[in-house]
C-alpha positions, 0 to 999 in steps of 0.5 A: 474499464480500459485496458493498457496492452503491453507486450512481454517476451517469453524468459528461458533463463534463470537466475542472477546472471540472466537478470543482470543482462535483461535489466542492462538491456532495459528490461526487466524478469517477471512472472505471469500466474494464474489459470493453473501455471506461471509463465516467466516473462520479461517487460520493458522497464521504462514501459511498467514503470510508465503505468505503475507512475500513472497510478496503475498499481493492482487496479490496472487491467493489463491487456497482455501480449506474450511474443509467439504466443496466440491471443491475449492475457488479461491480468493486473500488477499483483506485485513488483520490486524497485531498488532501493537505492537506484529507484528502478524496477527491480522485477514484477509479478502479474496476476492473469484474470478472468473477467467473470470471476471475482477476485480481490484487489487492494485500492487506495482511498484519497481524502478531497478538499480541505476539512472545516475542523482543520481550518479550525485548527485541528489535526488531520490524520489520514490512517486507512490509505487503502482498503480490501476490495471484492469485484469482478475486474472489469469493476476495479475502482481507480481509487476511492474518493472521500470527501474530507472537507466536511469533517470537524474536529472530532470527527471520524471517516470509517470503512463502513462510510465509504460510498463503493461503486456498484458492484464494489464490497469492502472487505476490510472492517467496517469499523477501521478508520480511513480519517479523523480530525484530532483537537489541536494540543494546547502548549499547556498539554504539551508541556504536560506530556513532555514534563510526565515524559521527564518524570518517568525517564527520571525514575527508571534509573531509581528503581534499577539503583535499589534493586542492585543495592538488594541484590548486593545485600542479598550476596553480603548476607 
């Protein structure tokens, strides 16, 4: 797998304070971990949010270049925060590795193609939008690919369908759902459910009533 190389600058100063100025500055707080220690770093936004954009969340090897410092890390994107309501970065976590030693990542899982029971008016339901992996880094998939278009109605796409790499083990359970294609609701069954809905809303009220008028009685006698 290609790695991405990005440079990050040694962070001395903790806190509220120092973040405001990186972040104005363009930048913003981070922590490599791993190999026995955290290091507090600082990225350039505008660079991190570039390779998470481009689909490299936990499945990007980041060749790491710390200022002052010999040599490289490799490491993935284990975390990172975005503000709500500015939709920026807020802080990110890196995650060193060593590139013979398993570990596990989380990777997401996209359907192709458009299912045969959709065109026959069924529902699709993608439910598993990711799934637990176990590899060695250099063997960390972009994404798993499935391909939905022979999926009818009825029909299921599990954990233990998925066709991995080689070199790739699932660890989310086998029998965990990535996919199905529902049978359309008929208007009949639908106005069922919601009249069934109506009924019990309608009862609720009653059984309340009756139990405040025996507790009202109860008090009287």
């Amino acid at each position: 797998m290609e790695k991405i190389a990005i440079s990050v600058e040694p962070r001395d100063g903790r806190g509220k304070g120092p973040a405001r100025s990186l972040r104005r500055g363009g930048m913003i707080p981070a922590v490599i971990y791993g190999m026995g220690g955290s290091t507090p770093v600082s990225i350039s936004r505008k660079e991190l949010a570039r390779i998470i954009n481009a689909g490299g969340g936990g499945t990007t090897l980041l060749s790491v270049t710390v200022a002052g410092e010999n040599g490289e890390k490799t490491a993935i994107i284990k975390d990172f925060q975005v503000d709500p309501i500015k939709n920026v970065l807020l802080h990110a976590d890196l995650l060193e590795v060593a590139m013979g030693k398993v570990l596990h990542v989380t990777v997401p899982v996209t359907l192709v193609g458009t299912p045969a029971g959709v065109k026959e008016g069924g529902i699709l339901q993608h439910l598993g939008r990711e799934i637990e992996v176990e590899c060695l880094p250099g063997n960390i998939p972009d994404h798993i690919e499935v391909d939905a278009a022979v999926l009818k109605v009825g029909d299921s796409v599990h954990v233990g369908d998925l066709k991995l790499p080689e070199g790739v083990k699932a660890l989310t359970d086998a029998d965990a759902v990535i996919a199905t294609i529902a049978a359309p609701i008929s208007a009949e069954k639908l106005d069922l459910m919601l009249s069934g809905e109506t009924a019990a809303e309608v009862k609720e009220p009653e059984v309340l009533t009756k139990k405040k008028e025996e507790e009202e009685k109860a008090k009287e006698k």
